[in-house]
Backbone bond lengths (Angstrom), bond angles and torsions (degrees), N, CA, C in turn:
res aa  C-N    CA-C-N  psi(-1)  N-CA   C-N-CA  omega(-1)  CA-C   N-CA-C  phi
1 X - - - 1.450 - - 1.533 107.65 -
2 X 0.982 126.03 129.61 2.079 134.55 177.58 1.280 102.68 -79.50
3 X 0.919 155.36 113.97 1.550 154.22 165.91 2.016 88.65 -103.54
4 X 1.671 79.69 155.66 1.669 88.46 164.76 1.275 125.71 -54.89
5 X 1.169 121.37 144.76 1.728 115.09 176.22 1.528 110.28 -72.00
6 X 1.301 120.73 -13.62 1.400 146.51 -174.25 1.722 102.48 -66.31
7 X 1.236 104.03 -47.22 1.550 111.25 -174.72 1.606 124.04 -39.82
8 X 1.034 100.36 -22.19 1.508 113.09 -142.46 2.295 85.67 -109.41
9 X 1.265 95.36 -8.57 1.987 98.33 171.24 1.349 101.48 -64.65
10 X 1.524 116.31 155.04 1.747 124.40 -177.66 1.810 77.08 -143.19
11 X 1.216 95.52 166.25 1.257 134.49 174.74 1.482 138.90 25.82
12 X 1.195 139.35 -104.28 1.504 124.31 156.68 1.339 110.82 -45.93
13 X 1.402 118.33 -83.54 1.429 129.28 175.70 1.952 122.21 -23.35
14 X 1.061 124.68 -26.49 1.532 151.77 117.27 1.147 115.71 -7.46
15 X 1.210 92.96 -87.91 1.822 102.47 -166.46 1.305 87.83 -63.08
16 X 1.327 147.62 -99.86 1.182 160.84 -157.12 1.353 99.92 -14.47
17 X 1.479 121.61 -74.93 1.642 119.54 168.82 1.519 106.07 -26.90
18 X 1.465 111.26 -61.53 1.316 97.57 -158.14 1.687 125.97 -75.80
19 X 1.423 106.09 -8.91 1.459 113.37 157.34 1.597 114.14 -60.44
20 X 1.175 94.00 -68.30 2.058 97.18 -179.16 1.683 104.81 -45.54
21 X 1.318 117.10 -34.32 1.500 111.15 -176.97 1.709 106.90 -70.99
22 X 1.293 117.38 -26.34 1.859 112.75 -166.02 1.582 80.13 -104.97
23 X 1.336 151.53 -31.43 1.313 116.37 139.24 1.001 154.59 113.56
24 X 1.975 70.16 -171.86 1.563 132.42 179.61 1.650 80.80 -95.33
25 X 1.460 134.74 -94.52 1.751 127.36 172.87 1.182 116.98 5.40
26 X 1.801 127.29 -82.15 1.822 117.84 158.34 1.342 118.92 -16.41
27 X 1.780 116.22 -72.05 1.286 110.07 -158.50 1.894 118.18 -80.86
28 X 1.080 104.69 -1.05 1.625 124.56 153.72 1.030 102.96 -65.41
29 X 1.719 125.33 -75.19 1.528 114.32 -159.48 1.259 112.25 -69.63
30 X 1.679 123.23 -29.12 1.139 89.89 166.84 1.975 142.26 -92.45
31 X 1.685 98.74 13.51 1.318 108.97 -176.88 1.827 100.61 -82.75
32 X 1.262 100.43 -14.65 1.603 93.00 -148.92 1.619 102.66 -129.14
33 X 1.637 125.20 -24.50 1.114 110.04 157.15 1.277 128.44 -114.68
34 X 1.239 131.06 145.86 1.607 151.78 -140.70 1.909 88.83 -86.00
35 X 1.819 101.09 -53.06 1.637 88.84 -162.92 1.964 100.90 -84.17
36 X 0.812 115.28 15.28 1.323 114.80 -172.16 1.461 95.30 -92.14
37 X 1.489 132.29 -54.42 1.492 148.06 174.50 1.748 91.13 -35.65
38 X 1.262 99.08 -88.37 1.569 113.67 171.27 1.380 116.01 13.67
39 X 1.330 91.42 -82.57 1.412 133.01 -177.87 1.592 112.54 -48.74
40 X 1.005 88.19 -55.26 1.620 98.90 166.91 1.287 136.78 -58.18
41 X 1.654 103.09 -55.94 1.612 90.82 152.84 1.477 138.43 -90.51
42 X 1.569 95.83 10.55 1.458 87.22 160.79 1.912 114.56 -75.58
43 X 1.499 112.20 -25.82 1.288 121.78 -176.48 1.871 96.18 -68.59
44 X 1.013 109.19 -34.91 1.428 112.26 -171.97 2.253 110.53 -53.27
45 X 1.427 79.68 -46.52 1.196 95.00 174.99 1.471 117.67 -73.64
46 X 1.243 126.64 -49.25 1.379 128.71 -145.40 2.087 115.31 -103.16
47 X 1.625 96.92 -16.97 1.401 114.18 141.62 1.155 112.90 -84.55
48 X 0.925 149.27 142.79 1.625 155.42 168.78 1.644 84.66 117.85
49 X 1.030 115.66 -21.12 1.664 95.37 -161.49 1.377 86.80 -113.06
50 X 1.492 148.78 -43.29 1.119 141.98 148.11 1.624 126.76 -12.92
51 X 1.472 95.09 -55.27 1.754 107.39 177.11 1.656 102.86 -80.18
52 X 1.159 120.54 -4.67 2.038 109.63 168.13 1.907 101.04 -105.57
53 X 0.938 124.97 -30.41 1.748 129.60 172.05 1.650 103.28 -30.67
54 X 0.729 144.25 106.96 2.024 149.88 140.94 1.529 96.82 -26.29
55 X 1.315 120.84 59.33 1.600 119.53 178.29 1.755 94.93 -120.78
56 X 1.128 108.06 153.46 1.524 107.62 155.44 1.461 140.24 -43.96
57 X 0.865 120.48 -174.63 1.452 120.46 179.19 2.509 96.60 -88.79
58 X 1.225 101.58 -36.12 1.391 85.21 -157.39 1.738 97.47 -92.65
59 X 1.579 111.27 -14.81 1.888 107.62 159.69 1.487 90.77 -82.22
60 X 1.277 155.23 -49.18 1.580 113.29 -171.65 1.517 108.22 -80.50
61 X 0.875 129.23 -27.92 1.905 104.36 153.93 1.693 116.00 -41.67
62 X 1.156 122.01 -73.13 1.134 131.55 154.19 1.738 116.02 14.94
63 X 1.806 83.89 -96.73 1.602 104.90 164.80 1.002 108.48 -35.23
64 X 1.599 134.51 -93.40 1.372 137.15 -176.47 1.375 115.42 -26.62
65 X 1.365 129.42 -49.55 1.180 136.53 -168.84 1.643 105.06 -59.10
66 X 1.001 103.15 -58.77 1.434 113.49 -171.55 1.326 109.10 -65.55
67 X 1.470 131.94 -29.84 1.622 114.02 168.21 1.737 95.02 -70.35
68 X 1.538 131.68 -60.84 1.359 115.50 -151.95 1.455 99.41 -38.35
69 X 1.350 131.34 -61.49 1.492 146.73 -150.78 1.587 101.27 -38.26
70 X 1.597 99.77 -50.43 1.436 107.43 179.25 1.693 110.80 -57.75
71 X 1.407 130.10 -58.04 1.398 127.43 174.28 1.610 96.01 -47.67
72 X 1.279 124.44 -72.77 1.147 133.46 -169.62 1.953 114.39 -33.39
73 X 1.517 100.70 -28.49 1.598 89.64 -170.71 1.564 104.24 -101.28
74 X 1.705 115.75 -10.27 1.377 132.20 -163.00 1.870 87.04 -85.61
75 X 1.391 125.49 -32.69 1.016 120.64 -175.28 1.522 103.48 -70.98
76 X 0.939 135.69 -72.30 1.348 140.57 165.53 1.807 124.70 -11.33
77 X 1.711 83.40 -57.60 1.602 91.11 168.65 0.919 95.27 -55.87
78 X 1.220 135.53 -103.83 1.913 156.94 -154.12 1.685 94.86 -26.39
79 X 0.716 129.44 -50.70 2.008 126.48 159.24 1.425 122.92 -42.28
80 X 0.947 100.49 -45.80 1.601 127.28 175.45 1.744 103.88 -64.59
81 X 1.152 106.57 -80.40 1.690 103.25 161.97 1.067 122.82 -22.16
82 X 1.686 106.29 -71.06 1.552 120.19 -166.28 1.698 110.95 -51.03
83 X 1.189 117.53 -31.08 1.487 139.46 -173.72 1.663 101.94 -66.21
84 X 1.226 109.55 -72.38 1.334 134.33 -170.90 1.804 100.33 -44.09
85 X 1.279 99.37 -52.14 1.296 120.67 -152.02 1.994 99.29 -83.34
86 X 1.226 112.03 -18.67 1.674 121.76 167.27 1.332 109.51 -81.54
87 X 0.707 115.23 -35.24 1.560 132.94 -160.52 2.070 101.17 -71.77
88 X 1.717 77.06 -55.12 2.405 69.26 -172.01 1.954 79.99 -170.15
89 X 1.645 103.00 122.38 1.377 101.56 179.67 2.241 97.17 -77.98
90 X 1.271 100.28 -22.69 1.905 97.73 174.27 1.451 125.38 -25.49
91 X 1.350 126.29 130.76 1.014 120.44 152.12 1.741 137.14 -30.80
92 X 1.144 121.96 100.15 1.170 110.86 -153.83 1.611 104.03 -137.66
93 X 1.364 112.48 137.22 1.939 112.68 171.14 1.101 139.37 -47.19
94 X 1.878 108.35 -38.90 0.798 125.99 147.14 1.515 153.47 -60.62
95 X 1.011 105.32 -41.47 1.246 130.08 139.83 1.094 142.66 -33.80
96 X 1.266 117.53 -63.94 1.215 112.18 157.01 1.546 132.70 -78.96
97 X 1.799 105.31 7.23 1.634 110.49 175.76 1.845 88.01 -94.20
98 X 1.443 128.36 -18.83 1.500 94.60 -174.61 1.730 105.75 -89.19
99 X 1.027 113.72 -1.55 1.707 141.47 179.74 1.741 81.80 -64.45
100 X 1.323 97.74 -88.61 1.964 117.43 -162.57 1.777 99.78 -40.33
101 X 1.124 103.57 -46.01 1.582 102.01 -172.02 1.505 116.70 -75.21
102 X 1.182 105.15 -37.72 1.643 105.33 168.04 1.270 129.44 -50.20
103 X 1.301 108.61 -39.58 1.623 140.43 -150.19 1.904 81.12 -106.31
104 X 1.049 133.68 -26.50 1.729 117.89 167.80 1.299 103.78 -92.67
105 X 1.547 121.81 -14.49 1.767 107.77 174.99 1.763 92.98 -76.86
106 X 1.161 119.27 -24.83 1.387 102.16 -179.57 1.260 128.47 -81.55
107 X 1.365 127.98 -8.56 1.587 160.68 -160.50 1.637 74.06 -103.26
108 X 1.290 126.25 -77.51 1.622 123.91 -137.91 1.799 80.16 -74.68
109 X 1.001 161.68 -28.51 1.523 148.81 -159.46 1.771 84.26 -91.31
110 X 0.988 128.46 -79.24 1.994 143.47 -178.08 1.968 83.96 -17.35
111 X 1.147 108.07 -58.07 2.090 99.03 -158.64 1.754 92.09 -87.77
112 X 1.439 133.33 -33.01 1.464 106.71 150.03 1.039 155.01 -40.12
113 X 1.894 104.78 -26.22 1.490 134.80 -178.21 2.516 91.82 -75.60
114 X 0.949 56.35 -33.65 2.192 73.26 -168.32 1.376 94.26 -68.65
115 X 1.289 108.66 -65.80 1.547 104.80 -166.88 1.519 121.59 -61.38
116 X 1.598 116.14 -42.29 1.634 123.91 173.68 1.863 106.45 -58.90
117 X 1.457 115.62 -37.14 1.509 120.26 -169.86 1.672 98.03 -61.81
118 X 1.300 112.65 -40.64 1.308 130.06 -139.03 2.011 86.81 -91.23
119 X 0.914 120.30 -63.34 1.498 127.22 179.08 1.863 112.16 -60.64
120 X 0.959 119.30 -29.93 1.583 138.50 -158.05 2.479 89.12 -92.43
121 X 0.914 77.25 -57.81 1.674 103.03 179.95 1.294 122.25 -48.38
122 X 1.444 95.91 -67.97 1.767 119.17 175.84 1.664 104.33 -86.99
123 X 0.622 120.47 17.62 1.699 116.55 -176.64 1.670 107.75 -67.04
């Protein structure tokens, strides 16, 4: 089995890698995917506007929370792709079910972002 040669880092030297590695990940997703940008400035918008809302401290966690989740699950997808998509560009069953499923974890985080705004808001 090849594991990274990286694996085998402990402690400061570690962490440090693993910052430059999540990034290098950001500035990928956002050079290279369209819904990740998106995503982003919708977060651009919708934090900042969270932290001016007359909400509490545990609905603007809330708020906030619920856009990261969305970047947070779009990152995942876009990995998921990128994987799929190294692997065999072919039409494939599989393939396109870890495609479909990714792409509904990102749908199911997008109507969480709705539903927390919507409960947090109207309260």
């Amino acid at each position: 089995m090849n594991e990274s040669p990286f694996k085998g880092k402990t402690g400061l030297r570690r962490v440090w890698n693993a910052f430059h590695y999540s990034l290098a990940g950001l500035r990928a997703a956002l050079r290279y995917e369209d819904a990740f940008r998106q995503e982003a400035l919708l977060a651009a918008l919708l934090i900042p506007l969270a932290c001016w809302l007359p909400v509490g401290g545990a609905g603007r966690a809330l708020l906030i929370g619920s856009v990261l989740l969305v970047l947070i699950v779009e990152l995942l997808n876009s990995a998921v792709e990128a994987a799929v998509d190294r692997i065999s560009l072919e039409n494939h069953r599989l393939a396109k079910r870890a495609k479909d499923i990714g792409s509904a974890a990102v749908l199911l985080a997008l109507l969480d972002v709705v539903a927390v705004w919507a409960c947090v808001l109207l309260e």
